[in-house]
N, C-alpha and C positions, 0 to 999 in steps of 0.2 A: 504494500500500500504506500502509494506514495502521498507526502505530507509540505503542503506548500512553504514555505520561507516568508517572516515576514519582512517586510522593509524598512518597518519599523523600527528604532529601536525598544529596547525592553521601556515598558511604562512604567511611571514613576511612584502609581499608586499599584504596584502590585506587589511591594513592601511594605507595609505599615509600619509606622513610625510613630515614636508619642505626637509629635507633632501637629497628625495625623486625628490624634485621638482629641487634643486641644482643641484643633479647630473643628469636629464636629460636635464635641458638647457645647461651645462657643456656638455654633449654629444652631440646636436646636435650646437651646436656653433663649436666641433671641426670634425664637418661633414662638415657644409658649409664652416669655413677656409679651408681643407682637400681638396674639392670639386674646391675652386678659384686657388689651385695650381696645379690642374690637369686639367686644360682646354686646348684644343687643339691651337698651333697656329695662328694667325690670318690668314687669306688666303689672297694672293696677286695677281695682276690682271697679275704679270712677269711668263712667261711660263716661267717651269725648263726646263734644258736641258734634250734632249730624247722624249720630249712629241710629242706627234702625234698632229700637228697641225689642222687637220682634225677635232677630237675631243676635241682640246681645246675650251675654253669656250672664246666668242667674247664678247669685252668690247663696239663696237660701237652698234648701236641702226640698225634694221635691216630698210632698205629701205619703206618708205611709197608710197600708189600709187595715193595717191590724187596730184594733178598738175603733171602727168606724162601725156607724148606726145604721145599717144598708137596709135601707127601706124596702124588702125584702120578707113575706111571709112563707119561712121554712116550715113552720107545725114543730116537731122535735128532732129535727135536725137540723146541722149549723147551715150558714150561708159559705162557703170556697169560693175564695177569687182565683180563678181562672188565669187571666192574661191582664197584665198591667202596664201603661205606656205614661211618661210621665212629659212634660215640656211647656214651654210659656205659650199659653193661646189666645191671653186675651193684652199682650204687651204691659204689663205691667214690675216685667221684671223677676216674677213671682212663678215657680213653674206649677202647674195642675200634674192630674193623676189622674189616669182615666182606669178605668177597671171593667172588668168583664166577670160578673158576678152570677150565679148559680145555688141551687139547693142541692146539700149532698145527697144525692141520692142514691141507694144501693143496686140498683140498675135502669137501665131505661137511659134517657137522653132530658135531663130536665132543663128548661128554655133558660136562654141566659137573660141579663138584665145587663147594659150597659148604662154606666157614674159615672161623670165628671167632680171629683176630690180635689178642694180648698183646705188650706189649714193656713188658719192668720197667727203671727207673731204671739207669742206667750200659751197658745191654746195644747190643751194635750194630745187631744185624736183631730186628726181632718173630718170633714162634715162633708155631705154630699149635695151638692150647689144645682146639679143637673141630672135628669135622667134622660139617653139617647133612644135606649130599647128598651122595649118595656117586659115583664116576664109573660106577660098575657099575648103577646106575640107570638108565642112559640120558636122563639130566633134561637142560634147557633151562634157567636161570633168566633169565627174560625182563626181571621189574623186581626190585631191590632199595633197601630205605629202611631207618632206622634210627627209630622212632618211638614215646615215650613208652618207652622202656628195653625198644621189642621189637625185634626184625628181623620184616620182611612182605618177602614175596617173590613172584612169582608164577612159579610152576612148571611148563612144559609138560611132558608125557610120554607113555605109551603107554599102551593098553587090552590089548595083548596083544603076546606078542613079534613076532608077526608084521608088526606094522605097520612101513613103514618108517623110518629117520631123518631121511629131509629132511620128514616128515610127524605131529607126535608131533596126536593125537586127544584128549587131556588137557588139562584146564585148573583149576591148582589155586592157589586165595589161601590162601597159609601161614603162619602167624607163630608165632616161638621167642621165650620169655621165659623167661630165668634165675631157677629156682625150687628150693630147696634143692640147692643143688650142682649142678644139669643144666639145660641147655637143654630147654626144653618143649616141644614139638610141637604144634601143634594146627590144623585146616584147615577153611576155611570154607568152601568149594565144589570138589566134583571132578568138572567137567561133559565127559563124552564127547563128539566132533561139535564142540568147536569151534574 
């Protein structure tokens, strides 16, 4: 095998030398000083002026639903929250809790109840401000999210009363947005069959 020659002569860092060693702790000692005067700001919990208080970021703790009064008639068994989504809906900095609430039941399919959850400064439990679904619906809510100051849900239900409960034939993408005092309603697909 033959092995080319190079032109070169030999390179000067292919010895190490203390020299060598100085000037690279010297190098990276004026990276990390370099580095501690280029950091950004600290961040503050004071909204600037202009910001959309919708997407600012909330500094209180969002509503819990353990010890809430969920208006809800179980008979003797508790009420289960299901699915919980929590975020600021009505801008005021403050984020809600939305819940998806139920009677435990030992079989069967029993209808949910969708809350909207407040809890004001000093109080112990959050209170229920809003109800979306009712349990006399007979609804499912399958997914829930909090998204751009709305709640989206998806809703399964029935076409007629006869259909069964372990069976709802409905399928509805729903979303509530806080507009002059009330939750809004509005549905983007109510497909039979699926």
């Amino acid at each position: 095998m033959l092995q080319q020659q190079s032109v070169v002569p030999e390179l000067a860092h292919d010895h190490t030398r203390p020299i060598h060693w100085v000037a690279t702790a010297t190098a990276v000692a004026g990276v990390v000083a370099l580095t501690s005067l280029l950091q950004p700001h600290p961040a503050t919990a004071a909204q600037s002026p202009g910001t959309d208080p919708v997407s600012a970021p909330t500094s209180a703790p969002p509503p819990a639903t353990t010890g809430v009064a969920f208006p809800l008639d179980c008979g003797p068994v508790t009420a289960v929250v299901q699915r919980r989504a929590s975020g600021d809906l009505d801008g005021d900095g403050r984020p809600e809790t939305v819940a998806t609430v139920h009677c435990d039941a030992g079989m069967g399919t029993p209808p949910d109840a969708l809350y909207v959850l407040v809890q004001a400064a000093g109080d112990q439990h959050a209170r229920v401000v809003a109800t979306l679904v009712e349990p006399k619906e007979r609804s499912t809510v399958s997914s829930l999210t909090i998204t751009d100051a709305a709640i989206h849900a998806t809703v399964l239900g029935y076409s007629s009363p006869e259909i069964p409960s372990c069976c709802p034939d409905v399928t509805e993408s729903v979303k509530w947005q806080w507009k002059n005092g009330a939750f809004i309603r509005s549905t983007s697909a109510g497909a039979p069959g699926n």
